[in-house]
C-alpha positions as CSV (number, residue, x, y, z in Angstrom):
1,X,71.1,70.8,29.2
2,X,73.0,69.4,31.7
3,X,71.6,71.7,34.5
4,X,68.3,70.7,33.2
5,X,69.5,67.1,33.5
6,X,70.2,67.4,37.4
7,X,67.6,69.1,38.3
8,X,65.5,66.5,36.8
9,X,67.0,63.7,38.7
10,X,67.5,65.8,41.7
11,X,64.0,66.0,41.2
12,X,62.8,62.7,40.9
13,X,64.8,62.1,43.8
14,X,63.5,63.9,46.1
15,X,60.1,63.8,45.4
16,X,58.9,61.0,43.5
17,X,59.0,57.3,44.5
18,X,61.8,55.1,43.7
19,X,59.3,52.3,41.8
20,X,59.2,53.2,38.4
21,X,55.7,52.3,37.6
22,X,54.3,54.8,40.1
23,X,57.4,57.9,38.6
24,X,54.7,60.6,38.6
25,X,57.4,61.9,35.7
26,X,57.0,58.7,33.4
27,X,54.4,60.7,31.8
28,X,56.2,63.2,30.4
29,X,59.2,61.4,28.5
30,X,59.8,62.2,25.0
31,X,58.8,66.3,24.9
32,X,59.0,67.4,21.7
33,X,57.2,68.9,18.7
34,X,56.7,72.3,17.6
35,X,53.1,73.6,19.4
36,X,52.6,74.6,23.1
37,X,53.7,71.2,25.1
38,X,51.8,70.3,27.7
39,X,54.0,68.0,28.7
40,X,57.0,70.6,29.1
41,X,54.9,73.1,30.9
42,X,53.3,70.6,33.4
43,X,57.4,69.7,34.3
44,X,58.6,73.4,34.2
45,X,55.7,74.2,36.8
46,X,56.2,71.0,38.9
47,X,60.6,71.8,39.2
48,X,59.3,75.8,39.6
49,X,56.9,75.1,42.9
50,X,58.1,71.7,44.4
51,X,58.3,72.2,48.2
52,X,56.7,75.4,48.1
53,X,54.6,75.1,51.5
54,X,50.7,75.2,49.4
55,X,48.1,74.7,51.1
56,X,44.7,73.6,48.3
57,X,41.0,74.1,48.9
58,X,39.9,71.0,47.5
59,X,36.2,70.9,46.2
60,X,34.4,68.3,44.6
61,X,30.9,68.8,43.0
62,X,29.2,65.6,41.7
63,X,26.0,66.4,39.8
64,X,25.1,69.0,42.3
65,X,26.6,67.7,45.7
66,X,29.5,69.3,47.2
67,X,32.4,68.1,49.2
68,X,35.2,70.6,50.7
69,X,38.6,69.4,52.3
70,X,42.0,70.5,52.3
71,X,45.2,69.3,51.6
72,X,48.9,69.9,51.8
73,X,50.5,69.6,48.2
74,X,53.0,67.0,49.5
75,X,49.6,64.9,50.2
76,X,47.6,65.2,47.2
77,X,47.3,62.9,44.5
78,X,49.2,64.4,41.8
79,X,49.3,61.2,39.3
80,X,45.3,61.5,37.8
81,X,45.7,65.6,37.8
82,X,49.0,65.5,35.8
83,X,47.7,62.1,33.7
84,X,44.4,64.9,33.1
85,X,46.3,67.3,32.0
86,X,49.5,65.2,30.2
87,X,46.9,63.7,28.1
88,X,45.9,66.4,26.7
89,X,49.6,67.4,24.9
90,X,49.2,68.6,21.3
91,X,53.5,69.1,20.9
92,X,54.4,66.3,18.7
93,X,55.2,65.9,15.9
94,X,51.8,64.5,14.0
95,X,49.6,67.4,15.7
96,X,51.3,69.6,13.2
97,X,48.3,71.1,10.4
98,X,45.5,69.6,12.8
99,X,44.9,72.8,15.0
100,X,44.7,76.5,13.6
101,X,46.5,78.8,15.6
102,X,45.0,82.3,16.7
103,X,47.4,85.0,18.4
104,X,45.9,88.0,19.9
105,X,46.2,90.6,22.4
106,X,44.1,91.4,25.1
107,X,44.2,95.7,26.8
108,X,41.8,95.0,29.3
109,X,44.0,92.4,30.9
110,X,46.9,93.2,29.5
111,X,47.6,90.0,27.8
112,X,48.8,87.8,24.9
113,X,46.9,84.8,24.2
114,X,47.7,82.1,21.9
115,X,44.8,79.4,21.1
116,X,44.7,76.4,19.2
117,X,41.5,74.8,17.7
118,X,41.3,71.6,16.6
119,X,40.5,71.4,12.8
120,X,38.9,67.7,13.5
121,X,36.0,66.9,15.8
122,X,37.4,63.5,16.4
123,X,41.0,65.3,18.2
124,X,40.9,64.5,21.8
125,X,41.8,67.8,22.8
126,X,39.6,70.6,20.8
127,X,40.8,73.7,22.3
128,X,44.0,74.8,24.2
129,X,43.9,78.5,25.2
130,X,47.4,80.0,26.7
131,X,47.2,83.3,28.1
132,X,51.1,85.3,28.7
133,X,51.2,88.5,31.1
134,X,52.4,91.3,28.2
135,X,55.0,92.6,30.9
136,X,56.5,89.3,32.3
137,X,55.5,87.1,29.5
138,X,54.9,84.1,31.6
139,X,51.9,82.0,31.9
140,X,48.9,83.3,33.5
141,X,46.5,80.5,32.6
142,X,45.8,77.6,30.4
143,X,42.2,76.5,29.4
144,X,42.0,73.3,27.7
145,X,38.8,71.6,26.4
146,X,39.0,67.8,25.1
147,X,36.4,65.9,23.9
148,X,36.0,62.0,23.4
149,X,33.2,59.9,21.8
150,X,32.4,56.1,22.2
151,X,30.2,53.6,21.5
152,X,29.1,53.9,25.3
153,X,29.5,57.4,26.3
154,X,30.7,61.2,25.6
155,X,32.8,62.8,27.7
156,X,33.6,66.6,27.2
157,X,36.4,68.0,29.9
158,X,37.2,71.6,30.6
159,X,40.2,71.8,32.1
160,X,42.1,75.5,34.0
161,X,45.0,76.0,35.0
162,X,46.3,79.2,37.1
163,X,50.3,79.2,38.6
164,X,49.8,78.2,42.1
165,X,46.0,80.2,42.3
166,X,43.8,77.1,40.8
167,X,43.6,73.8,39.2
168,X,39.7,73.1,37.8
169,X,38.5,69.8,36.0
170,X,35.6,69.9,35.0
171,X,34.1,66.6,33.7
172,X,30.6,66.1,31.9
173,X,29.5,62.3,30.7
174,X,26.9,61.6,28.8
175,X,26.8,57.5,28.9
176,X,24.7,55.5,26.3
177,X,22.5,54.0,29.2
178,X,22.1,55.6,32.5
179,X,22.1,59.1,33.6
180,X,24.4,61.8,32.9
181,X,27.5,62.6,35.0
182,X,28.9,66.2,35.8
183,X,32.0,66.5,37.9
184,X,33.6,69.2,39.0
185,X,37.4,69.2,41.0
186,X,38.9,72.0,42.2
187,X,41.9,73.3,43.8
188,X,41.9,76.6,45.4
189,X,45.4,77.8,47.1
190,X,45.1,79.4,50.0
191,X,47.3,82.4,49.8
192,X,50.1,82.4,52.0
């Protein structure tokens, strides 16, 4: 606990501003629960790779149109890809009983998968699909699809995440008045 407790500030020191209202880790106080956190895995990955030298592949597709740049990882804007993902944590406490859990095994790619569906159509997030290397056991990938519903629109997000390979968000709106919305961000490392 307490090394986790240093590296955590260390952390926060050396890589996040000093104003707490921009703390890219505000967002993930209070981990906790029982199913796959989010939250906890966003953090693990973010101690694991900080000031790894990653170069991204940044393309954005918005309703057909494309747009390619790159970016170092110390210059992209972590806070709205963490605040996409972050949102989406089913580990506390009151998400218990409101997603049934499917385990299985997968020869072809030689993985375990672990999946939770939301039982309610009104849960933000509906789906979260973890797939484990068998050998290794860590985390290849994590698929999550939310959806949200209001008076003025629908939005349904797919989201992917591979350990430094890719970051996808995929967003499709369907507003009450006006014309639908499909936008795709990705994040491509370039291999080293």
């Amino acid at each position: 606990m307490f090394r986790f407790f240093i590296a955590f500030t260390l952390l926060g020191t050396l890589f996040l501003s000093s104003c707490k209202e921009d703390n890219k880790l505000d967002m993930f106080a209070n981990v906790k629960g029982t199913y796959f956190s989010v939250k906890q895995f966003s953090l693990d990955e973010w101690q694991t790779h900080a000031g790894e030298p990653i170069v991204f592949k940044q393309t954005v597709t918005l309703n057909g149109k494309t747009d390619t740049s790159y970016v170092n990882i110390e210059q992209l804007d972590w806070r709205p890809i963490l605040k996409t993902f972050v949102e989406t944590d089913i580990s506390d406490r009151k998400f218990l009983g409101q997603y049934t859990f499917n385990q299985f095994d997968d020869a072809t790619d030689n993985t375990h998968n672990f999946m939770y569906v939301a039982n309610n159509k009104n849960l933000f997030t509906q789906k979260l699909l973890i797939t484990m290397d068998v050998n290794s056991m860590k985390v290849r990938g994590v698929y999550i699809e939310t959806y949200k519903k209001s008076i003025w629109n629908e939005r349904i997000q797919k989201l992917y995440y591979a350990p430094v390979k890719i970051i996808q968000i995929q967003q499709y709106d369907h507003p009450l008045v006006g014309s639908k919305k499909e936008l795709v961000t990705t994040y491509d490392a370039i291999p080293k």
